[in-house]
C-alpha positions in Angstrom: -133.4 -82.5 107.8 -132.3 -80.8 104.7 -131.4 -83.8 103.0 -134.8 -85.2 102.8 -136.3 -82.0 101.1 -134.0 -82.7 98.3 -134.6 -86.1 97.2 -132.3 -87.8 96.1 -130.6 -84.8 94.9 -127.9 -84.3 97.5 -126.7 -88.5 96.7 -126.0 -87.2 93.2 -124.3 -85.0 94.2 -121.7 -87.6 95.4 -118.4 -88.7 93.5 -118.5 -91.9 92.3 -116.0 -93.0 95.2 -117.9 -91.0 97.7 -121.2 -93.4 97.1 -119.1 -96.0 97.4 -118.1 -94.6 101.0 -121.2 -93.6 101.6 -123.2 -97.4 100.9 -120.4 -98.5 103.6 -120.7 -96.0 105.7 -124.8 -97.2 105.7 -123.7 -101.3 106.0 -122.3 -100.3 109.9 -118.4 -100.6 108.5 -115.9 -98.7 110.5 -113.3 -96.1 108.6 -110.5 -98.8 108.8 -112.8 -101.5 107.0 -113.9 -99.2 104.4 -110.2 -98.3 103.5 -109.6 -101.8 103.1 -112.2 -102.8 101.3 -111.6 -99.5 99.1 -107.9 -100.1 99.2 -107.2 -96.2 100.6 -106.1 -95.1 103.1 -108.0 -94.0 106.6 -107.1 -90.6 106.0 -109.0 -90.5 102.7 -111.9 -91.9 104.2 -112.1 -89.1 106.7 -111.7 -86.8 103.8 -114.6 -88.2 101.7 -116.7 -88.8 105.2 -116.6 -85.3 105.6 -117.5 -84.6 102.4 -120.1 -86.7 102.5 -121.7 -85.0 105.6 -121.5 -81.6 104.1 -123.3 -82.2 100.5 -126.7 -83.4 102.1 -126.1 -81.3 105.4 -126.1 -84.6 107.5 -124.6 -84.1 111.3 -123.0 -87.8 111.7 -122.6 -90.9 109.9 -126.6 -92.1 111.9 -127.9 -89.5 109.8 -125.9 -90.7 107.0 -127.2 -94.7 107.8 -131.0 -93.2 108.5 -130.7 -91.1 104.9 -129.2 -94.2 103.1 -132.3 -96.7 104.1 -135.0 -94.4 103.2 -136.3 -96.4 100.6 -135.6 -94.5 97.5 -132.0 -94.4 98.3 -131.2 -97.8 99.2 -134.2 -100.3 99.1 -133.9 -103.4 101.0 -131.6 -106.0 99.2 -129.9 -103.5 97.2 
């Protein structure tokens, strides 16, 4: 995957609201929850989803969940 090559890299990458997305995304929320926890709409989850996906050239949000937990991403706890 070309996301692990990079490190941590392609997460920097991110906007700030995008790594907000993205840590969601990685808890199991659906787009629904995460616009109402984030207060947007589902439409501008989509949008940063898909942006998302593209920066680290991840296929699906299970890629997205597996890239998050690799410990120096998102340790345990965090």
């Amino acid at each position: 995957m070309a996301a692990r090559r990079g490190g941590r890299r392609p997460v920097r990458q991110l906007t700030a609201r995008e790594r907000d997305v993205f840590r969601l995304i990685a808890t199991g929320l659906t787009n629904a929850e995460i616009a109402q926890r984030l207060h947007l709409t589902e439409a501008t989850v989509k949008t940063h989803i898909t942006r998302i996906l593209a920066k680290p050239q991840l296929r699906d949000r299970v890629q997205v969940v597996i890239f998050a937990y690799e410990p120096q991403l998102c340790p345990r706890g965090a």
